[in-house]
N, C-alpha and C positions, 0 to 999 in steps of 0.2 A: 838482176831482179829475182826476190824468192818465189818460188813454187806457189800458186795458190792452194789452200786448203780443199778439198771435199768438204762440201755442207753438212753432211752428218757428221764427219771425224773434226770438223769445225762446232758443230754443238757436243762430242762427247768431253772433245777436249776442255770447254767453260765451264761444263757441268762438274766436270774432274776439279778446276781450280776452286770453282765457289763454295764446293764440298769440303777440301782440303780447309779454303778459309774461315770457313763455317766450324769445323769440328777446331783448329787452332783455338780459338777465340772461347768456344764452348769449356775447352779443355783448362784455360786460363785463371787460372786461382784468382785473382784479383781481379779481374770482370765479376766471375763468380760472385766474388763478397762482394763488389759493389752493387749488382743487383738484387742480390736478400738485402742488404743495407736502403737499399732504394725501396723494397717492397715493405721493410720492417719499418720506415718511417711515414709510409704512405698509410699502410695499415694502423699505424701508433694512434692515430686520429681518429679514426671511424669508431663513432658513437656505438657503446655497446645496447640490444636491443630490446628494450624494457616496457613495460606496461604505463610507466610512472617514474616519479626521481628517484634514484637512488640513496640508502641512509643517509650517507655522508653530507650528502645535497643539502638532507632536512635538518638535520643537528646541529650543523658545525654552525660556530656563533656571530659566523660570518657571515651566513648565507641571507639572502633577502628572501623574508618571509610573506611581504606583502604586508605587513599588519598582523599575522598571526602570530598569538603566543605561542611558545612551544611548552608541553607541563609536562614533564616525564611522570608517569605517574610510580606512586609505592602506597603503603600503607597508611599514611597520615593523608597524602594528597589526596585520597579514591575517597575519603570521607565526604567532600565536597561535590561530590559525582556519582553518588551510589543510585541502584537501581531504585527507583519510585516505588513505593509501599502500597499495595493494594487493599483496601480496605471499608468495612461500612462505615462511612465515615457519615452520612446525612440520616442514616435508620429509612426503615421501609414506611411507605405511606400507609395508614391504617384503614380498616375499610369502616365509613360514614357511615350516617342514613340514607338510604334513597334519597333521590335527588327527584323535589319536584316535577314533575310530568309537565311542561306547556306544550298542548299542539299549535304545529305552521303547517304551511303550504305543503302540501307534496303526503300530508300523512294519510295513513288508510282505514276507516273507523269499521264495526261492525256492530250493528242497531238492532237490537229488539224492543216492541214499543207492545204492550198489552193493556186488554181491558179485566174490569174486575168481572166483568157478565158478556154473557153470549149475547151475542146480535149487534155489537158496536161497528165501527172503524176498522178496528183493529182483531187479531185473533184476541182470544180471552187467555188469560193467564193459564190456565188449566191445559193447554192446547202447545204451550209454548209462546204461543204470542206470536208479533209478524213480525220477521228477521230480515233485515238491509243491509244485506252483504257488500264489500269492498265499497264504502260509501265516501270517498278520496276530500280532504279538504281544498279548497281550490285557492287560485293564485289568490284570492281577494281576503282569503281565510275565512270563509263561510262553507257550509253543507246546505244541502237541500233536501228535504221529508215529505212524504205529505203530508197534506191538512197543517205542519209547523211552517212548510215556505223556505225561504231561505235564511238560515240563522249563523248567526258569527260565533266561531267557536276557538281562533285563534288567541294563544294565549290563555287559554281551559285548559283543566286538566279532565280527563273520566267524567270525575263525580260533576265537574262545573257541567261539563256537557249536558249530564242526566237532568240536572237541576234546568238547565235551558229550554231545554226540550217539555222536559214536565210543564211548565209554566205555559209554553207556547200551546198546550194540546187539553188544556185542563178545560179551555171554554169552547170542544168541539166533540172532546172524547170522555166516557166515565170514568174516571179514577185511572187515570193514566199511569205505567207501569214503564218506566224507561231504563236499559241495560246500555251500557256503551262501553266497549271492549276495542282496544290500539290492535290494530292488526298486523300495520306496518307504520314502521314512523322515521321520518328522516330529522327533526327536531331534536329529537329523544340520544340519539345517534351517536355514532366517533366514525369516522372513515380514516381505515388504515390502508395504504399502500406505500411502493417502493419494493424493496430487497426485503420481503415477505414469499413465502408461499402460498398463501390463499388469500389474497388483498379484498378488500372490502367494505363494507359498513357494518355495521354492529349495534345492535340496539341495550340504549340502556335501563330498558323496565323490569328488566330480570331483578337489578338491581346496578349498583357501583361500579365503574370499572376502573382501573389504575392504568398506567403504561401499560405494564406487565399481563395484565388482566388484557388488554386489551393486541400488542401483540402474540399472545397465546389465542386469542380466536382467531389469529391470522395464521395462523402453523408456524410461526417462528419466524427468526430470519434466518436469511439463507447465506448467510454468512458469518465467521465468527464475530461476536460482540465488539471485539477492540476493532475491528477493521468494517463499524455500521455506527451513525450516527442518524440520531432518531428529531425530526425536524417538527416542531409543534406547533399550530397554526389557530390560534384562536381569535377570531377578531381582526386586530389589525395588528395582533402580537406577535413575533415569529423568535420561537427559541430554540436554541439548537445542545444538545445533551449527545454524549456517547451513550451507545447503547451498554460498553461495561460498565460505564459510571452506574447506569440506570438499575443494572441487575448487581452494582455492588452497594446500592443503600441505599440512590437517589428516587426510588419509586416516588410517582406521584400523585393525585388522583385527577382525574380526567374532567370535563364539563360538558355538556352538550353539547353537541354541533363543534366541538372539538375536530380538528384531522392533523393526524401522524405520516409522516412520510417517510419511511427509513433509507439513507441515500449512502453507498459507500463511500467508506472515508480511508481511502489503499495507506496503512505506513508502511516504508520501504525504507532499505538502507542501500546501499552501492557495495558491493565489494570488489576488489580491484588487487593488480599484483599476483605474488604468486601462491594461492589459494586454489583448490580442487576446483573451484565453479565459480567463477565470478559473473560480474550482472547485478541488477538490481531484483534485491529481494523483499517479499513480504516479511511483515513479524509474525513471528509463529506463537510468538505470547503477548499479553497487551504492554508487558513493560522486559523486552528483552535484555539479558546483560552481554558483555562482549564474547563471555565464551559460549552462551548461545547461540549469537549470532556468528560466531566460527565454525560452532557445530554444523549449523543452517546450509554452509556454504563444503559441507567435507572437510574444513581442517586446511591446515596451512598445506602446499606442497612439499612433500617431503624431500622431492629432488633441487628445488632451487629453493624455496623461503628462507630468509634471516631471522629465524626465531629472537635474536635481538630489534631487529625493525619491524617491527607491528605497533602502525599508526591509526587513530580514528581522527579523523577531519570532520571540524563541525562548523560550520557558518556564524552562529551566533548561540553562542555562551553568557549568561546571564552574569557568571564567574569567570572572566575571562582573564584578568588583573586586578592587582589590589594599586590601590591610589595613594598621595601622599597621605589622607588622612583615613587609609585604612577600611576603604569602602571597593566592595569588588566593583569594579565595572565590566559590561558588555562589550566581546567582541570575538573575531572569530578565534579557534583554538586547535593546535594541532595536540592532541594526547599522542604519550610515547610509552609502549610498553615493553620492557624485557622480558621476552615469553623464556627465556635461557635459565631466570631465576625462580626459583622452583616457590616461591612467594608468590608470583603475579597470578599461576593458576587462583589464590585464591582471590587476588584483586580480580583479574578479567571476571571473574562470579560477581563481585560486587560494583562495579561498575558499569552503568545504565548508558545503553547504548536508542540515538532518541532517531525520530522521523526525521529522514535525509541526509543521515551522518554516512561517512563514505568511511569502511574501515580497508587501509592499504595496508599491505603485505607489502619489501622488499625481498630485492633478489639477493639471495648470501654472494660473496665475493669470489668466493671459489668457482660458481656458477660464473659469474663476471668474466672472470680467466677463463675460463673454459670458453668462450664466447668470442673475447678477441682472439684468443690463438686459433681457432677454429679455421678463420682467412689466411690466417699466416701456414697453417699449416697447406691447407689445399694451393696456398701460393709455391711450398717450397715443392710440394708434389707435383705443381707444373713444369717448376724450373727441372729436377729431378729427369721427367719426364723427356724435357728438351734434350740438355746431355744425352741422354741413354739414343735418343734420334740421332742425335749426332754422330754418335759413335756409331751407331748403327750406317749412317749414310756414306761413314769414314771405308769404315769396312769394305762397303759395296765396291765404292770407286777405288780402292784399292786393290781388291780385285779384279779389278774390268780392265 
């Protein structure tokens, strides 16, 4: 019967064999290639990691578009898509006559009523007369005097007043002398608020006010023109205008008891891929083109972009296809630019980039490779890794 071992010269000695089988196997060329073989097929799969589809994806004329056209654009094609021309196209509203005066409810009068001789009613003209400050029309649209009572004056203007008043005081007072002066008037009026600086009401006995006349007593808007839409409320009419439209020709002129409301109207674009800043942006002009809106975002990446795949996606295209009889029809549209051709600089300038369009950037290919080897490499620099333990552990137990 053999010898038993010692416990410990019984674990040096496994440790000794496992090592030895461990660095054999390691040392083995064809294990070797079999596991980078194993790692290079595993890695051959893994999706490379992107913002969005890759060119190839969108081009090829195979790929399912979902219903998008694809339009590569060049010089003939960008004539159908050029940026929108700003321009006076309706001329500015001109400024009227005054506008009738009718007082309503809520307005504020100021009354002087005089006699022609001392000792009446009333002070005598010479004196100034007797003055009825803040004298308010009420819900019923009537004022209240003395000695006149209460008199309807909704629907007067000034002079109707005076004349009303005269008449009522002529069989109590001598030679009655009546002055009637708007102090304040909600009638007469515009109420502007919203995306103003100084919101409010406005009166209009100065004289006419237009749009323009009438956000300029508000301090302006407080944001740029293309990105404020000015909401008009007359009656039971509600219309709604840009405010560039308004200051590029559309002035209009205003009515009493008019109200403006200027409410923002955000346009944005998405930018997406590999571009300096992506996100969704505002428009920096009311009608940007694509190489503005490139500008907007820092410019393509210089380290990974496809300067051949710069896409803009647009939902709905009024020009989207032409038909058998030669009629565009509506749908959605993928534009395809070659930024590589030294033309499209001046197409991207002429091509109109609209609210909610998504402009993508691709990743160039080189970047692509650079991305899958990336795993392969840090794969081979484990395996590497392993070996050099091996040997190392080869060593030890060789020595011990």
């Amino acid at each position: 019967m053999a010898p038993e071992l010692p416990q410990v010269e019984w674990r040096s000695f496994r440790c000794r064999v496992q090592g030895i089988v461990f660095l054999s196997l390691m040392k083995t060329v064809a294990v070797r290639q079999v596991c980078l073989c194993l790692a290079l097929l595993a890695l051959a799969g893994c999706a490379v990691p992107r913002s969005g589809p890759g060119e190839s994806a969108i081009t090829q004329q195979s790929a399912d578009l979902a219903g998008f056209t694809l339009i590569e654009m060049s010089a003939a094609a960008v004539a159908n898509y050029r940026v929108s021309a700003g321009g006076d196209s309706a001329g500015t509203a001109g400024v009227p006559a005054a506008p009738a005066v009718a007082l309503s409810s809520g307005d504020v009068l100021k009354i002087r009523v005089s006699e022609s001789k001392e000792g009446g009613l009333f002070a005598p003209l010479s004196t100034g007369g007797t003055a009825f400050e803040h004298v308010r029309v009420d819900h019923n649209g009537t004022i209240s005097i003395p000695y006149a009572g209460r008199v309807k004056v909704a629907g007067l203007d000034p002079q109707g007043v005076e004349d009303r008043l005269r008449s009522r005081l002529a069989g109590v007072t001598f030679e009655p002398q009546v002055y009637v002066e708007i102090v304040a008037d909600r009638g007469s009026s515009v109420l502007v608020s919203g995306e103003v600086k100084s919101p409010g009401r406005f009166s209009m006995l100065e004289g006419p006010l237009t749009l323009v006349d009438a956000i300029a007593k508000a301090g302006g808007a407080t944001k740029a023109p293309h990105l404020v839409d000015v909401v008009i409320r007359r009656g039971k009419s509600v219309k709604r205008i840009s405010l560039a439209t308004v200051l590029g020709g559309s002035n209009q002129q205003l009515r009493a008891g008019d109200e403006l409301t200027l409410v923002s109207h955000a346009k944005v674009f998405n930018a997406l891929g590999a571009v300096k800043t992506s996100g969704q942006v505002e428009f920096s002009t009311p009608n940007p083109t694509l190489m503005d809106a490139i500008s907007q975002v820092g410019g393509l990446s210089t380290s990974e972009a496809s300067n051949t795949g710069v896409f803009v996606f647009r939902l709905r295209e009024s020009k989207a296809w032409l038909d058998s009889d030669n009629k565009w029809q509506e749908g959605p549209v993928i534009f395809k630019f070659d930024m590589s051709k030294p033309e499209m600089m001046f197409i991207a300038q002429a091509f109109g980039v609209r609210n909610d369009d998504t402009v993508y950037v691709t990743t160039a290919p080189s970047v692509e490779w650079v991305r899958r080897l990336a795993p392969i490499a840090l794969t081979l620099s484990t395996l590497r890794g392993s070996v050099s333990l091996g040997n190392q552990i080869g060593t030890e137990l060789g020595a011990n």
